[in-house]
RODREN-919812 format. One record per residue (C-alpha): residue in three letters; x, y, z. Coordinates in nm, 4 decimals. Example, Ala and Ser with C-alpha at 12.3 -4.5 7.8 and 13.67 -1.06 7.14 Angstrom:
> residu, px, py, pz
> ala, 1.2300, -0.4500, 0.7800
> ser, 1.3670, -0.1060, 0.7140
END
This chain:
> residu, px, py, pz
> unk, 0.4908, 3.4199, -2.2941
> unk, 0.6149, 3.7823, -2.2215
> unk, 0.6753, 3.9254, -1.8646
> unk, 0.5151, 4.2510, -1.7416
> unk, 0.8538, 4.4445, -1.9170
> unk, 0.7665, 4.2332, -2.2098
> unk, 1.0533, 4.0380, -2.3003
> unk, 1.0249, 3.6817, -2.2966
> unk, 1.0689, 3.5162, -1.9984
> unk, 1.2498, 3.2481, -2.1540
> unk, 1.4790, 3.3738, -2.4465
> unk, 1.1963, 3.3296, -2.6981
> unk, 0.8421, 3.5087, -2.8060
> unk, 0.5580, 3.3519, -2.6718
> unk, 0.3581, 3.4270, -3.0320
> unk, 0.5965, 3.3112, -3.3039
> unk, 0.5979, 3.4870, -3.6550
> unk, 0.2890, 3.3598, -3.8840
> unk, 0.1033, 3.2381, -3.5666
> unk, -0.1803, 3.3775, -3.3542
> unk, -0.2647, 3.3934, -3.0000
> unk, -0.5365, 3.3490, -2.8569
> unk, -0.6192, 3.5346, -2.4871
> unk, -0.9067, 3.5196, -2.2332
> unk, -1.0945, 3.8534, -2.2415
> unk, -0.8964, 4.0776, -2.4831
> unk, -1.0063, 4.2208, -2.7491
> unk, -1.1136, 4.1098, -3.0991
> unk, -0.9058, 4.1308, -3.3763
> unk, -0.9267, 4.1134, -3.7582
> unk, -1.0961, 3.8657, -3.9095
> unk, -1.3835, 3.6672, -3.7185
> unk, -1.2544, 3.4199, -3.4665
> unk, -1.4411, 3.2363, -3.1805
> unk, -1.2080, 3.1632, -2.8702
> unk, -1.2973, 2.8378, -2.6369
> unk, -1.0891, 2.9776, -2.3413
> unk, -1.3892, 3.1572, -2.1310
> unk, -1.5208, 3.3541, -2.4139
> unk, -1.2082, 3.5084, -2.5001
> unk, -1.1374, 3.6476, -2.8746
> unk, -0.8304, 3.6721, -3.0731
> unk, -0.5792, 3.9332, -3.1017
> unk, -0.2782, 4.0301, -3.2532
> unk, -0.3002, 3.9044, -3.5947
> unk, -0.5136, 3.6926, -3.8431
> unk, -0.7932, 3.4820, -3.7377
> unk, -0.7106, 3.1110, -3.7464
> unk, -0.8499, 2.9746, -4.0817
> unk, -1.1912, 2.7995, -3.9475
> unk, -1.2390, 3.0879, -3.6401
> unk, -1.1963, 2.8454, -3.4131
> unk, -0.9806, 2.7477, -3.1230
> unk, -0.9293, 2.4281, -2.9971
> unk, -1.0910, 2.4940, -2.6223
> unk, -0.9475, 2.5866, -2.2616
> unk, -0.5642, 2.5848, -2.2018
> unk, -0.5157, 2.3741, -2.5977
> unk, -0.3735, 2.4932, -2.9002
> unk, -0.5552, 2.6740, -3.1539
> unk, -0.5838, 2.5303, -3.4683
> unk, -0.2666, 2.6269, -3.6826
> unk, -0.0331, 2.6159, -3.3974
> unk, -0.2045, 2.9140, -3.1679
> unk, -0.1063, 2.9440, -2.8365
> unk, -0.4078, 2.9771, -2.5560
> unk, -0.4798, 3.0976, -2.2408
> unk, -0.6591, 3.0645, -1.9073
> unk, -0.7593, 3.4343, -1.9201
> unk, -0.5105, 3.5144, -1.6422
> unk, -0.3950, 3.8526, -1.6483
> unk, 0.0351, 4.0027, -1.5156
> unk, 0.0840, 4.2421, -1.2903
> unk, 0.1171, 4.4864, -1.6054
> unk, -0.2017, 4.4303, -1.6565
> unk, -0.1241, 4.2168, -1.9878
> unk, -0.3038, 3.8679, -2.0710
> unk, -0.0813, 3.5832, -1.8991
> unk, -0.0468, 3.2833, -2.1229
> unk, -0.1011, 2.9736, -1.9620
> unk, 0.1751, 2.8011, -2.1581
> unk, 0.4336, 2.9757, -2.4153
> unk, 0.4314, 2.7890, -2.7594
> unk, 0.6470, 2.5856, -2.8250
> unk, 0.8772, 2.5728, -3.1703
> unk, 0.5743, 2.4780, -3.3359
> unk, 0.3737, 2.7020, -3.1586
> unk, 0.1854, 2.4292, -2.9602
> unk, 0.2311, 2.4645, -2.6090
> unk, 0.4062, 2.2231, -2.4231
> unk, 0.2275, 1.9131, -2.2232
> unk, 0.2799, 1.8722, -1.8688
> unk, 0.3977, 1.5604, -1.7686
> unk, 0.1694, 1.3867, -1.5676
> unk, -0.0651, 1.6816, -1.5499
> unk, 0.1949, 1.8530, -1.2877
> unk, -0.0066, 2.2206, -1.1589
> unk, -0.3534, 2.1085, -1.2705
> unk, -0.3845, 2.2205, -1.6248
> unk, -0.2386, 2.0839, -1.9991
> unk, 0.0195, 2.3329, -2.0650
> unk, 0.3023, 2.4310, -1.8894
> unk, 0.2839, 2.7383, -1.6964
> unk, 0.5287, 3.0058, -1.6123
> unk, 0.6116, 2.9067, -1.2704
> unk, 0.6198, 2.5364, -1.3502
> unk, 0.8932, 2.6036, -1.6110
> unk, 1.0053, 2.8635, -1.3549
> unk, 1.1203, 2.6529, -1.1036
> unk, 1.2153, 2.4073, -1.3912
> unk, 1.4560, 2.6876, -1.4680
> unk, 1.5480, 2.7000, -1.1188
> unk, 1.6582, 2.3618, -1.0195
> unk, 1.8774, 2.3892, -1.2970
> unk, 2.0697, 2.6718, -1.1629
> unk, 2.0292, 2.6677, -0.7687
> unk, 2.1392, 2.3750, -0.5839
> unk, 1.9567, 2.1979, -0.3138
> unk, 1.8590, 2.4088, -0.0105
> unk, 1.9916, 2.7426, -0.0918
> unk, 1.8289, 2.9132, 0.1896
> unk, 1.9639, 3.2618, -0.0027
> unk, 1.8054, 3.1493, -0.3258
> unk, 1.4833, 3.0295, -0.1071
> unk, 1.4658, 3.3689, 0.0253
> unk, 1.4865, 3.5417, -0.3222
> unk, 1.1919, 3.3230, -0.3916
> unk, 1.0100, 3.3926, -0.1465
> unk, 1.0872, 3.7815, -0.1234
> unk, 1.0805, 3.8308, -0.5076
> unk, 0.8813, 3.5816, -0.7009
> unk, 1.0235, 3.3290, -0.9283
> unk, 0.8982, 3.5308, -1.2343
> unk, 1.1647, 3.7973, -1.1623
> unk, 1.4376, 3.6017, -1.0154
> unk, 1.4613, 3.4444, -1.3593
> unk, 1.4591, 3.7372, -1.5434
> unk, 1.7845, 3.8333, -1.3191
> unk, 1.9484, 3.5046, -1.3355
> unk, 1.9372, 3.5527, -1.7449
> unk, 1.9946, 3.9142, -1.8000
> unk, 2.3511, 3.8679, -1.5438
> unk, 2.2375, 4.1982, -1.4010
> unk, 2.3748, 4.3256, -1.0540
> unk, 2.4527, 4.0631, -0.8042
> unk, 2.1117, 4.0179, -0.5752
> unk, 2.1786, 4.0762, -0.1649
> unk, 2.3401, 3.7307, 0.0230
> unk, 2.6013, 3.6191, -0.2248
> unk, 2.9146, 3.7553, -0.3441
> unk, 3.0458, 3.8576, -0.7280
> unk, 3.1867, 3.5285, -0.7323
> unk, 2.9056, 3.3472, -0.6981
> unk, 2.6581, 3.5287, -0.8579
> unk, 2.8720, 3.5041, -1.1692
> unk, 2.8561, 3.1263, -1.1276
> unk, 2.4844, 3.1169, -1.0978
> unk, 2.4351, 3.3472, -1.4026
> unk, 2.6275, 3.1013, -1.6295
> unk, 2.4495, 2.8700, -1.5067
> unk, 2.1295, 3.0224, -1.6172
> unk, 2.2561, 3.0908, -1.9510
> unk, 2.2932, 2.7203, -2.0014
> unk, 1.9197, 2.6146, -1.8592
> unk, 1.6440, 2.4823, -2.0548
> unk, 1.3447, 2.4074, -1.8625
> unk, 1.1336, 2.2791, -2.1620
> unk, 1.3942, 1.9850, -2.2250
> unk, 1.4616, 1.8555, -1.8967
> unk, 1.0907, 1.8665, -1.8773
> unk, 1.1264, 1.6911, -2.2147
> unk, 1.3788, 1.4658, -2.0688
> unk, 1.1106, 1.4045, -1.7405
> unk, 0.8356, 1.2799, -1.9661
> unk, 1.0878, 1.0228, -2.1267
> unk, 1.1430, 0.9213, -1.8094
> unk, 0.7853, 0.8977, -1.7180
> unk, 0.8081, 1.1761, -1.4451
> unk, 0.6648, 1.4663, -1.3257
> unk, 0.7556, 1.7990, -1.1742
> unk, 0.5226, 1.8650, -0.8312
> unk, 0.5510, 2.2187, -0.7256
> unk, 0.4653, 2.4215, -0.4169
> unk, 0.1009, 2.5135, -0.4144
> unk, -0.0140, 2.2311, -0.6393
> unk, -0.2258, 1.9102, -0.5124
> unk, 0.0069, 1.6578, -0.5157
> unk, 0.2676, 1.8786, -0.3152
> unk, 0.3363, 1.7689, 0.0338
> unk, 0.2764, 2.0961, 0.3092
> unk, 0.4605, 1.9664, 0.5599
> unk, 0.8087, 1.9972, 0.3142
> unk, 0.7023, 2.3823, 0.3732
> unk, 0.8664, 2.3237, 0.7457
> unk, 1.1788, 2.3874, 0.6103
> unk, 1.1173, 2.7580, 0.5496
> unk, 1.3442, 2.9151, 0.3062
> unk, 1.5164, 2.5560, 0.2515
> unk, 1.2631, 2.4269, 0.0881
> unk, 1.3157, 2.2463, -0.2386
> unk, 1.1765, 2.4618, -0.5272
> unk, 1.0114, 2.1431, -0.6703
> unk, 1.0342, 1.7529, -0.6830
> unk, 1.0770, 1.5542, -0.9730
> unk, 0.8411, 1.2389, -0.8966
> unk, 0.8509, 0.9179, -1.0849
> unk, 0.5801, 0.6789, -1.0151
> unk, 0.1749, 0.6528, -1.0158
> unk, 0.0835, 0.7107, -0.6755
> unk, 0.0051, 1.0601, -0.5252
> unk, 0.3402, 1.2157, -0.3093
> unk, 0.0900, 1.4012, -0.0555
> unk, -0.1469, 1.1268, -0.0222
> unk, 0.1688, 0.8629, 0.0621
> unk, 0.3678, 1.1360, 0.2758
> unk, 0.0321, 1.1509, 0.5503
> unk, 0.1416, 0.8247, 0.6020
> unk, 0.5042, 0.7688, 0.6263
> unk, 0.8602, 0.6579, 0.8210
> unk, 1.2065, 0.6997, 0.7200
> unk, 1.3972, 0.4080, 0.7698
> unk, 1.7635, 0.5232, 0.7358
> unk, 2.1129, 0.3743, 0.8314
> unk, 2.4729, 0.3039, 0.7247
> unk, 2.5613, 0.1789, 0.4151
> unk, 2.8341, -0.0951, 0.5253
> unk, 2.5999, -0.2430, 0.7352
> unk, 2.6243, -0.5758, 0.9453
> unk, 2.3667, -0.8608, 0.8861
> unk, 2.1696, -0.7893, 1.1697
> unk, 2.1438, -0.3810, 1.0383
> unk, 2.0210, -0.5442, 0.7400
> unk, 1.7950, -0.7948, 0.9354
> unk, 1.6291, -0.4907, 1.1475
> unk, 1.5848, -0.2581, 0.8504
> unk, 1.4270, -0.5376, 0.6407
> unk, 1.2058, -0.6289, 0.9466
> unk, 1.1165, -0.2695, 1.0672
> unk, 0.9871, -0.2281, 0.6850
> unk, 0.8181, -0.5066, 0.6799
> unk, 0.6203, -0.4749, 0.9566
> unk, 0.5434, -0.1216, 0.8728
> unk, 0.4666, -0.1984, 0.5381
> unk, 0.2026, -0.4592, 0.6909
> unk, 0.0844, -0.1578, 0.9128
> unk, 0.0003, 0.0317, 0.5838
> unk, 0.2852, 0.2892, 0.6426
> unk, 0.4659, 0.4189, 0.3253
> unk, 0.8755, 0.3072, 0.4039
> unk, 1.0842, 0.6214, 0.2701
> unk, 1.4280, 0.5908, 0.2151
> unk, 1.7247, 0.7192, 0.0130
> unk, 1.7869, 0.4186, -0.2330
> unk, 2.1680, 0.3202, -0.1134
> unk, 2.3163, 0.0460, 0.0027
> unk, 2.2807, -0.1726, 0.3372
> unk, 2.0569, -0.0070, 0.5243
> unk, 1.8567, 0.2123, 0.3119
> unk, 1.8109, -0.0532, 0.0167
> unk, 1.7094, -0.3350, 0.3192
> unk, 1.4045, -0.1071, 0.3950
> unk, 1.3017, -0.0740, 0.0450
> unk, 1.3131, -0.4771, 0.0105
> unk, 1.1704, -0.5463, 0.3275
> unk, 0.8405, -0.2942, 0.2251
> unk, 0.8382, -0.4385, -0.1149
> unk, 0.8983, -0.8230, -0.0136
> unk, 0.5896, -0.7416, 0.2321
> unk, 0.4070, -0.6327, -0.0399
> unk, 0.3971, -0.2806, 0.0523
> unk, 0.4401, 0.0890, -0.0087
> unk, 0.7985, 0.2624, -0.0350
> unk, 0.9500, 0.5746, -0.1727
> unk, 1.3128, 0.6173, -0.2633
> unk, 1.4399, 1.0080, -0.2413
> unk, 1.7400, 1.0241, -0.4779
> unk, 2.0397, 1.2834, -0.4479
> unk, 2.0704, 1.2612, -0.8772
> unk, 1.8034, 1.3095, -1.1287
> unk, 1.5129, 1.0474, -1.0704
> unk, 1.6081, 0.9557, -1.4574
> unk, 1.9556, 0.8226, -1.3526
> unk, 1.9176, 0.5452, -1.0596
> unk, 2.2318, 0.5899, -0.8410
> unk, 2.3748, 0.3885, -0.6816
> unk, 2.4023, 0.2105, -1.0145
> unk, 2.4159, -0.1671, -0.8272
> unk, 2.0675, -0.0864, -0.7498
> unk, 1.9565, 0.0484, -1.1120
> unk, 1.6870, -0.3042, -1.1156
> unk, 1.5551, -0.1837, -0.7339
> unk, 1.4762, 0.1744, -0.8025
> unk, 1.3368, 0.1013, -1.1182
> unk, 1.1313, -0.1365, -0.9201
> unk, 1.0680, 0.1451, -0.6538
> unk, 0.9137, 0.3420, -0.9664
> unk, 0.6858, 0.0825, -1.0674
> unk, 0.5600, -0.0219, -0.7689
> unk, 0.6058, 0.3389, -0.5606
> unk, 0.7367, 0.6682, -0.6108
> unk, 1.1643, 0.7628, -0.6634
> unk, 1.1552, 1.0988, -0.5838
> unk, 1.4387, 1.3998, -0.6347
> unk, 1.5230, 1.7695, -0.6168
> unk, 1.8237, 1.7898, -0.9252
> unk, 1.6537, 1.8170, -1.2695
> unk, 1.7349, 1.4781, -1.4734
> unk, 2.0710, 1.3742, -1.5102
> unk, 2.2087, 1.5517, -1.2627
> unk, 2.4814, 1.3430, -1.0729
> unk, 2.5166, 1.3320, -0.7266
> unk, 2.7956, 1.4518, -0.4791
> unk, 2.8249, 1.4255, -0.1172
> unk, 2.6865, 1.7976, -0.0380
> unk, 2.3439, 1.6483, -0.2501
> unk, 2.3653, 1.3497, -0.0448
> unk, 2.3639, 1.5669, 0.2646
> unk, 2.0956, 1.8313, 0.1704
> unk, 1.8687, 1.5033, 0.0256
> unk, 1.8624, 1.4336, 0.4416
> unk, 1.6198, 1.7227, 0.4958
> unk, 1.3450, 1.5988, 0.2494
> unk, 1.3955, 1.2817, 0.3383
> unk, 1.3076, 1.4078, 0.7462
> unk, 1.0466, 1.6715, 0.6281
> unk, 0.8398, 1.4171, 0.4211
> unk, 0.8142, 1.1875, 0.6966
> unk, 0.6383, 1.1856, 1.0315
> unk, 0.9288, 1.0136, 1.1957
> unk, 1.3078, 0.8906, 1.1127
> unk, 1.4205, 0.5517, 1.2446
> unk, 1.7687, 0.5153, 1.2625
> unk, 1.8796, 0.1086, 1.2290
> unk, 2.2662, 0.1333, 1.2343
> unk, 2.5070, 0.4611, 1.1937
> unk, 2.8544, 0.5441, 1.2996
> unk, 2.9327, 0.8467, 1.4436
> unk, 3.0252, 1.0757, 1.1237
> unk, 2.7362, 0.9011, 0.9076
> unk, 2.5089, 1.0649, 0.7143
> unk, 2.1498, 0.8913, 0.8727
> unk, 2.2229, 1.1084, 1.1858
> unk, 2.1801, 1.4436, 0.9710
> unk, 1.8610, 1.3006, 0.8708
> unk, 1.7870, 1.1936, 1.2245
> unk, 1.8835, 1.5874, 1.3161
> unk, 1.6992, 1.7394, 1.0975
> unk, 1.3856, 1.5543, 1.1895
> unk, 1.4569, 1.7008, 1.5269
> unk, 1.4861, 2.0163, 1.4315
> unk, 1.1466, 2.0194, 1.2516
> unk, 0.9837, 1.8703, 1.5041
> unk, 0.9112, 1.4521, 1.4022
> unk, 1.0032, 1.1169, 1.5873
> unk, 1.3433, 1.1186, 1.6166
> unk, 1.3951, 0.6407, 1.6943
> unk, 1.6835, 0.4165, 1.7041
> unk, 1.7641, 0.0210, 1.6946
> unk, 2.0008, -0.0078, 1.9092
> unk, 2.2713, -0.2949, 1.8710
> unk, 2.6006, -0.4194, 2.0204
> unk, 2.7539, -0.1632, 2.3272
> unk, 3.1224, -0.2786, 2.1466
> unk, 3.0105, -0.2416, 1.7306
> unk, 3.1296, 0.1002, 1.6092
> unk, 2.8428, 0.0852, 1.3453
> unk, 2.5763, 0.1626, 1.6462
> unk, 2.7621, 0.3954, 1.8097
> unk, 2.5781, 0.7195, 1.6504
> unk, 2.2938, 0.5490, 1.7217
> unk, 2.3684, 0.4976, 2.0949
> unk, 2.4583, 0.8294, 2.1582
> unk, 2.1171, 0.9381, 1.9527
> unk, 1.9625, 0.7610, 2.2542
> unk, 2.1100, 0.9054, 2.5088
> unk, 1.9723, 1.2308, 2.4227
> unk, 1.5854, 1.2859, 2.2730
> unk, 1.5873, 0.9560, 2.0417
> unk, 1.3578, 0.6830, 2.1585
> unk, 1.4580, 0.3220, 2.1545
> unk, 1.2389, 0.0575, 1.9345
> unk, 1.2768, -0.3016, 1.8467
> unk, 1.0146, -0.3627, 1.6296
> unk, 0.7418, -0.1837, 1.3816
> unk, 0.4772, -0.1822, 1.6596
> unk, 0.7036, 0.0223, 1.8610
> unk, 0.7621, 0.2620, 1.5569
> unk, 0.3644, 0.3004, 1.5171
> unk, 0.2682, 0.3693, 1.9134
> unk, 0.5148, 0.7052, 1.8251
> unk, 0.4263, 0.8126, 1.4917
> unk, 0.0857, 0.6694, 1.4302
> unk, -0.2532, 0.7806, 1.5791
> unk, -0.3859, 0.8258, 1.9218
> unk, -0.4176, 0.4263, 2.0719
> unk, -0.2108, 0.2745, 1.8355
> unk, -0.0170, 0.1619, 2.1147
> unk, 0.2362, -0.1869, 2.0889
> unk, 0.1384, -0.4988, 2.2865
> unk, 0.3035, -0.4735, 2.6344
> unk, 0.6191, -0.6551, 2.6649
> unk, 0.7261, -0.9286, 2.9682
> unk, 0.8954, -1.2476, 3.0171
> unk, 0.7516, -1.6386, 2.9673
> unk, 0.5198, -1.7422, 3.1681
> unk, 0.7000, -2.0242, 3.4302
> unk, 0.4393, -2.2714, 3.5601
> unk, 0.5825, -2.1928, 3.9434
> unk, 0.4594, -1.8527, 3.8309
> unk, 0.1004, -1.9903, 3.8768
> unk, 0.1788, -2.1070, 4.2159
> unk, 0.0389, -1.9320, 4.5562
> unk, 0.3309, -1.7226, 4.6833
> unk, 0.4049, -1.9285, 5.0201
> unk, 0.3987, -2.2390, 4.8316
> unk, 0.6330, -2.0858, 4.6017
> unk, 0.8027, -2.0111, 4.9398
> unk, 0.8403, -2.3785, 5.0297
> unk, 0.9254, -2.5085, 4.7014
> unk, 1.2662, -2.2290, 4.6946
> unk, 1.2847, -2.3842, 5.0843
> unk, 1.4349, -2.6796, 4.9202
> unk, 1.8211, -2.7498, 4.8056
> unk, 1.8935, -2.7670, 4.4335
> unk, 2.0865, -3.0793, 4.5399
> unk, 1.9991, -3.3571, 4.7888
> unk, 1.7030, -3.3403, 5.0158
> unk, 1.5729, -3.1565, 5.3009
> unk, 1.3302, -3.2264, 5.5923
> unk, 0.9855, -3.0428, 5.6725
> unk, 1.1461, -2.8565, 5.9408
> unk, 1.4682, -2.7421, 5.7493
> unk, 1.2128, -2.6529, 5.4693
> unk, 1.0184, -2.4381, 5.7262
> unk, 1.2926, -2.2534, 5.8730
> unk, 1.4047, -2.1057, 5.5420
> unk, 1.0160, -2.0431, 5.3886
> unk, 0.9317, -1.8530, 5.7535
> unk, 0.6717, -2.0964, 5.8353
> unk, 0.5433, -2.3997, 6.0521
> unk, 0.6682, -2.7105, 6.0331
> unk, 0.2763, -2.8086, 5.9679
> unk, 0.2451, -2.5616, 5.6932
> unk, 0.5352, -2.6943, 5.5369
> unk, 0.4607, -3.0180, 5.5065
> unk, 0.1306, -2.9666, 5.3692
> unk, 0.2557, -2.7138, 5.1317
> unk, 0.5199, -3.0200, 5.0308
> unk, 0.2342, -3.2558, 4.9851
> unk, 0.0345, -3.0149, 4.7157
> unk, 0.3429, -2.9879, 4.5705
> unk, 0.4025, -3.3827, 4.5426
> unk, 0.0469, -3.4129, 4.3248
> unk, 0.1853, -3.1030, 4.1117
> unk, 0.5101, -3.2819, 4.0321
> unk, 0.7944, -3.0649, 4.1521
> unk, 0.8566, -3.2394, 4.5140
> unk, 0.9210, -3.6321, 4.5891
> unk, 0.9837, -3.7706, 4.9054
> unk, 1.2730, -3.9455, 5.0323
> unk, 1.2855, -4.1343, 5.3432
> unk, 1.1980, -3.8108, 5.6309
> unk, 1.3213, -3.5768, 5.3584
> unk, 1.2091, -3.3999, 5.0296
> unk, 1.3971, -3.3594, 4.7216
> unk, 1.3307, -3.1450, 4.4091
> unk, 1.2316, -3.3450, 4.1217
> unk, 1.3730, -3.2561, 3.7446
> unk, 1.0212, -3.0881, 3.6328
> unk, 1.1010, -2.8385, 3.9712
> unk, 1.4518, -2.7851, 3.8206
> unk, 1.3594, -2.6936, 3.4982
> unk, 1.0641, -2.4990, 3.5885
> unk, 1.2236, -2.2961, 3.8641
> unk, 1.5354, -2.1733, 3.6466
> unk, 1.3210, -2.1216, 3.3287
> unk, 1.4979, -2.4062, 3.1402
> unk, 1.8317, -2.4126, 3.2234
> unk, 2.0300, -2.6907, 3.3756
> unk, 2.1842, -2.6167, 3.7101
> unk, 2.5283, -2.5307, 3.6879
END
């Protein structure tokens, strides 16, 4: 495919030598062909050998190229796909951007993740300001450094460019049994657009299920990695339970925390996606290479860096923002103070979602960046339900919370009065029972009688004494000290 200057886009003719193409509305051209792309005709060379092309966004027969019948902004016909070596053009894997080839801002921002790292918010605004169409072209001519960066870096980018090839790692992606979801596209999630110019120029998804359809319905469970067993515990639990709910668990794929969630979701039988800082092809940490292969099957594994790419602990970082953007809320189960769950738990802040934490022990330095979370716009929650009544829909609300029931709890108040009139040790007569209940010595010792057929009063000589069923009932089970 050519750009409106006409070179190739991509280092390479869209119409190879010997071969045809076939556009949407141009003109006919020698010898008698009939297009099935909308009605368009050949041009540019000879007519395939039986006239006829293979139908909308295929190849032609003998290798031809075909197109949508978009047209540039030089008023040129667009190819939906350039051909490949063989002059087929290349398959999109999963059906990524709604059509069978690849387009030219698919392999674009292909081209893209290659070169710009996560979250560029100078790159993002190049994007945005520019078009991808051209910001490639720049990248791979090395032209005059762009506004926002210095020689330096624009030198680094450039040789970076000269060593990206979109078609393999989308080559590499299909392998791998992934896909490439862009902006503008079905499957792409809108509310990732909340992160403005730091939004990720595409996400490499591997896994069956739709990315939009699970992200309407999603919590990030996040924490440390060296976590205690009762980090573990909650995380597993929290996922769980949401799982149950029908939430989607999202996570980052690491260990203690992160990888409890993922178990707990799956273990319940549930929904969970893992959000890599690699390439979705290369499970990292490697320990959990038989989880997030399981996360694939049975969810999505999700990433920004084209496959292979390794992580580093800048990707880890910048991962936090999808992580918070895809989500309608983060819940934060353990963190210390300079861990990475509370840049996660920030950013979700900053954009606007459920910022939770679990609290744990006032003395355990692994809650402390949780604690101090809560003390400023973090809510506490204990359990899924308590996750839901924030995040889910109007009247999801959790079961209200208080004590055991005690059976003195069912007791009319004075009589309840009379019965705490009594010593915890030895016995006491009607009158010394009145005094301290603030009642006659009558109502007492009627009150002490009811009492008697209940079981928690048994009389003594002149005096009453508490039986063991009163003892146990009144302090909620414990002995007396």
């Amino acid at each position: 495919m050519t750009d409106t200057g006409g070179d190739a886009l991509f280092g390479r003719d869209a119409v190879r030598e010997g071969e045809d193409a076939i556009t949407g509305g141009g003109p006919a051209g020698t010898g008698d062909a009939r297009s099935a792309a909308r009605g368009g005709a050949a041009t540019g060379g000879e007519a395939p050998s039986d006239g006829v092309g293979s139908g909308l966004g295929g190849a032609a027969a003998g290798g031809d190229a075909v197109t949508s019948g978009d047209v540039g902004a030089g008023g040129e016909a667009v190819a939906a796909g350039d051909a490949a070596a063989g002059g087929a053009a290349t398959a999109v894997p999963g059906g990524t951007a709604g059509a069978d080839v690849v387009d030219d801002e698919l392999l674009g921002r292909v081209f893209l993740s290659r070169v710009v790292e996560p979250g560029d918010e100078v790159a993002g605004r190049w994007v945005r300001e520019r078009g991808v169409a051209d910001l490639v072209r720049r990248l791979r001519e090395g032209g005059p450094a762009l506004p926002g960066v210095s020689g330096k870096r624009w030198a680094g980018l450039c040789a970076r460019a000269s060593r990206a090839d979109p078609r393999r790692d989308l080559a590499v992606a299909r392998e791998a049994g992934a896909r490439f979801v862009v902006p503008g596209t079905a499957e792409w999630p809108g509310q990732l657009d909340d992160l403005g110019d730091a939004r990720p120029l595409g996400l490499w998804v591997r896994g069956a299920p739709s990315l939009r359809m699970w992200a309407l319905r999603s919590v990030a469970v996040v924490g440390a990695r060296a976590c205690t067993e009762y980090g573990a515990h909650m995380a597993a639990t929290l996922a769980a339970g949401l799982a149950e709910r029908g939430w989607v668990v999202v996570s980052g794929g690491a260990y203690g925390v992160d990888g409890a969630a993922h178990r707990g979701a799956l273990g319940a039988g549930g929904a969970t996606a893992a959000v890599l800082a690699c390439g979705v092809d290369r499970p990292y940490p490697s320990g959990h290479t038989g989880l997030i292969n399981r996360i694939a099957d049975q969810g999505l594994v999700v990433g920004e860096l084209p496959p292979g790419d390794h992580p580093t602990p800048s990707r880890f970082i910048l991962r936090n923002r999808v992580i918070a953007a895809l989500t309608r809320g983060t819940v934060v189960v353990e963190a210390a103070y300079r861990s990475g769950s509370l840049v996660t738990a920030r950013a979700a802040q900053r954009l606007g979602r459920h910022t939770m934490g679990v609290p744990g022990p006032a003395t355990s330095a692994l809650s402390a960046g949780v604690h101090e979370l809560l003390r400023g716009d973090a809510v506490l929650v204990g359990d899924a339900a308590e996750v839901v009544e924030l995040v889910g829909d109007m009247g999801e609300l959790s079961p209200e919370r208080r004590g055991p029931v005690l059976p003195t709890d069912l007791l009319e108040p004075r009589t309840r009065q009379v019965l705490a009139g009594l010593p915890a040790r030895g016995a006491a007569t009607a009158a010394e029972a009145a005094l301290r209940a603030q009642t006659t010595e009558d109502d007492a010792i009627a009150r002490l009688y009811e009492l008697r057929a209940l079981g928690y009063v048994e009389r003594h000589g002149d005096g009453w004494k508490l039986t063991r069923q009163a003892m146990i009932s009144v302090r909620g089970g414990r002995r007396p000290c």
